[in-house]
Every structure is written in structure tokens, then in C-alpha cells.
C-alpha positions in Angstrom: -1.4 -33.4 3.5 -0.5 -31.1 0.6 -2.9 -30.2 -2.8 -1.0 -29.4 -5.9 -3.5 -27.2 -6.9 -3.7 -23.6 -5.5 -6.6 -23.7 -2.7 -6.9 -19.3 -2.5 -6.7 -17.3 -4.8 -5.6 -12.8 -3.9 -5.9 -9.8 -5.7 -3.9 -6.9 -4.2 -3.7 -3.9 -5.8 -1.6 -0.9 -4.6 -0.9 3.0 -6.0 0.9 5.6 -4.5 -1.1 7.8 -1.8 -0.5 9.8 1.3 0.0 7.6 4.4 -3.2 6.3 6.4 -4.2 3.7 8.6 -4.6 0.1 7.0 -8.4 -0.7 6.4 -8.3 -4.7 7.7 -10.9 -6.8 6.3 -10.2 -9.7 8.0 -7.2 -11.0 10.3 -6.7 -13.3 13.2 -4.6 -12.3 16.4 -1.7 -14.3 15.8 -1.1 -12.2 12.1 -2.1 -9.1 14.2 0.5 -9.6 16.3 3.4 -10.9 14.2 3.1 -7.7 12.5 2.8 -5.2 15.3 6.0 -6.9 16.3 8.0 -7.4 13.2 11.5 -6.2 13.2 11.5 -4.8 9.5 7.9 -2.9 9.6 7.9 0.4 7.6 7.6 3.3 9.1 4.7 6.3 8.5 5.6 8.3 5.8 5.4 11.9 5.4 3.3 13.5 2.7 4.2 14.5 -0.6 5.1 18.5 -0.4 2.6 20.1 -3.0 3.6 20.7 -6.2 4.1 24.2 -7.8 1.4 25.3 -10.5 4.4 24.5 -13.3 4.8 21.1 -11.9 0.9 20.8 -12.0 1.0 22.3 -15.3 4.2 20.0 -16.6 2.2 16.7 -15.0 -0.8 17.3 -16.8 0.7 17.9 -20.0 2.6 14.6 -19.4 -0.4 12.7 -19.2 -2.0 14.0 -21.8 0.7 12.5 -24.2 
């Protein structure tokens, strides 16, 4: 039996940050494993190099409008 109306409702929210293991709230094994396993997971990746005190400089400026 199907409902028409959703039953669960997500809010994910992402932004860009150096690589780190996945905080998991809650999961089963089967989801655990599926993606342990999955032929298309992404790979770690490396850091960000640091920026240069112009770039920092040019950023802020940007972001300041």
C-alpha cells in the first residue's frame, strides 16, 4: 500500500569544507553497507592550498560588496 501524501519530510544542507569523516545520526546496516560498497562513491579530497594575503585581501573585499 502506497500514501499519496509525503510520509518524511529532510532538510539537508551542505557548504564547501575541507574533507572529514561523515557525522551519522542514524543508519541501519543494510544502508551502511550499500554505501561502503557502492561502485560510484567519491573519493577523500585533498584540502584547499591556502590562499595568499592578496587573495585573502581580494575575497574579503568581494564580500563586502
Amino acid at each position: 500500500m502506497t500514501s499519496p501524501e509525503p510520509v518524511e519530510d529532510y532538510l539537508v544542507m551542505a557548504w564547501p569544507a575541507p574533507w572529514a569523516d561523515a557525522d551519522i545520526m542514524r543508519t541501519s546496516g543494510r544502508l551502511e553497507h550499500d554505501l561502503a560498497h557502492a561502485a560510484g562513491a567519491p573519493q577523500p579530497q585533498p584540502s584547499a592550498p591556502a590562499r595568499s594575503k592578496e587573495q585573502e585581501a581580494l575575497r574579503r573585499r568581494l564580500l563586502r560588496g
